[in-house]
C-alpha positions as a Markdown table, in Angstrom:
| # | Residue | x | y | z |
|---|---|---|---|---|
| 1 | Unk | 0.0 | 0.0 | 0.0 |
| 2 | Unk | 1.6 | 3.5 | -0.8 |
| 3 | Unk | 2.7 | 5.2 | 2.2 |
| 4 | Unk | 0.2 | 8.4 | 1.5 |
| 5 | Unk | -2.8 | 6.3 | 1.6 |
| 6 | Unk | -1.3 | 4.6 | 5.2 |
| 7 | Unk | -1.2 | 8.5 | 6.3 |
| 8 | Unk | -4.7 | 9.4 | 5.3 |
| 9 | Unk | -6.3 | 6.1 | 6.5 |
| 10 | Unk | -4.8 | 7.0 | 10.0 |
| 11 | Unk | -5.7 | 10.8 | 9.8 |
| 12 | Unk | -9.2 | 9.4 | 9.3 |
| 13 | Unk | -9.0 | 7.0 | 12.3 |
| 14 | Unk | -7.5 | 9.7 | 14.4 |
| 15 | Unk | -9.9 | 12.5 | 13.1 |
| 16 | Unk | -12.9 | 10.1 | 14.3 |
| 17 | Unk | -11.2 | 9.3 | 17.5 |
| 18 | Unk | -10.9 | 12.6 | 18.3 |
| 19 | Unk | -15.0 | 13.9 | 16.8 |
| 20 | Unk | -15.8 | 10.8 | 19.4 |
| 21 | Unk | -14.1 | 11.9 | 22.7 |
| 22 | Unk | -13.7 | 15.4 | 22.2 |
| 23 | Unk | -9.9 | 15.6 | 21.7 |
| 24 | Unk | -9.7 | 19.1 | 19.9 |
| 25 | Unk | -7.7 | 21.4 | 22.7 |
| 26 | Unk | -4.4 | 19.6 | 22.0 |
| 27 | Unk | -2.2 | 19.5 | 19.2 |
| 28 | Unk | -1.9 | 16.1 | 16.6 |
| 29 | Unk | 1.4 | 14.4 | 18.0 |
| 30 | Unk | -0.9 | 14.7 | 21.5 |
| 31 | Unk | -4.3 | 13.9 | 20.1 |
| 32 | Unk | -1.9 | 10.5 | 18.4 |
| 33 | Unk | -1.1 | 9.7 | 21.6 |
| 34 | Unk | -4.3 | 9.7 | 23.2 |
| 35 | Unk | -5.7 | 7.5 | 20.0 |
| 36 | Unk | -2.6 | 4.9 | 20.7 |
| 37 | Unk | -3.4 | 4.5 | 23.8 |
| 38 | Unk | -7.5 | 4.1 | 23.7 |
| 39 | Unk | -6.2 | 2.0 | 20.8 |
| 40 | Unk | -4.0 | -0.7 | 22.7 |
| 41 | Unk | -6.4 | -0.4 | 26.2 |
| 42 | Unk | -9.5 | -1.5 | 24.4 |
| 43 | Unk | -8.2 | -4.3 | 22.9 |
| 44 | Unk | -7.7 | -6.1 | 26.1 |
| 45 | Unk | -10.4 | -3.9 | 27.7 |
| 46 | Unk | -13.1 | -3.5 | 25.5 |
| 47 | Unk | -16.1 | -2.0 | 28.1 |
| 48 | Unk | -16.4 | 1.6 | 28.4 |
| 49 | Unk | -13.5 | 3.1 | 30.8 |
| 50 | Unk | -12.1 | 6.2 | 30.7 |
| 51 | Unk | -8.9 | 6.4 | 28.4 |
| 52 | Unk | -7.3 | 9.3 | 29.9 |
| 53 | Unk | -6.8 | 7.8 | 33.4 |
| 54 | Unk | -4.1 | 5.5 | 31.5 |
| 55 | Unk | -2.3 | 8.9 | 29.9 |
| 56 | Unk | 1.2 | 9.9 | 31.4 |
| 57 | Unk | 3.0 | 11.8 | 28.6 |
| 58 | Unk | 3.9 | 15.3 | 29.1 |
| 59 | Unk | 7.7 | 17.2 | 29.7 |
| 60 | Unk | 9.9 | 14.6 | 31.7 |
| 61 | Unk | 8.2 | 11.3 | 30.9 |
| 62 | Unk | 10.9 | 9.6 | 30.0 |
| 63 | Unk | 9.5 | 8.7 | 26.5 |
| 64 | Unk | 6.7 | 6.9 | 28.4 |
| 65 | Unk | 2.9 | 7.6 | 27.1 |
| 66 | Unk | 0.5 | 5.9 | 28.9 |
| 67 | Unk | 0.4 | 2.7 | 31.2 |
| 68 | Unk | -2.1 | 0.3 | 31.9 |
């Protein structure tokens, strides 16, 4: 698959992602990271929870976006 149909296939999952939980206030690399993280969470959890209790990125993170 040519890489610029990988990028806009993603852009669309993220762009619904964020329409779905509201995730407008932050910029893309942020917004990606809450979509990651909903993403791997509900595979293993797939009832409603709250993604954002598993987010830990920000300045000094060590590299480390969210844990579960």
């Amino acid at each position: 698959m040519e890489e610029n149909m990988k990028d806009r296939i993603l852009e669309s999952y993220l762009k619904d992602f964020s329409s779905e939980y509201n995730v407008f206030d932050v910029e893309t690399p942020v917004a990606f990271e809450h979509f990651v993280n909903f993403c791997i969470v509900s595979r293993e959890h797939p009832e409603n929870f709250d993604y954002e209790k598993v987010l830990v990125g920000g300045t000094h993170d060590l590299g480390v976006d969210g844990t579960a």
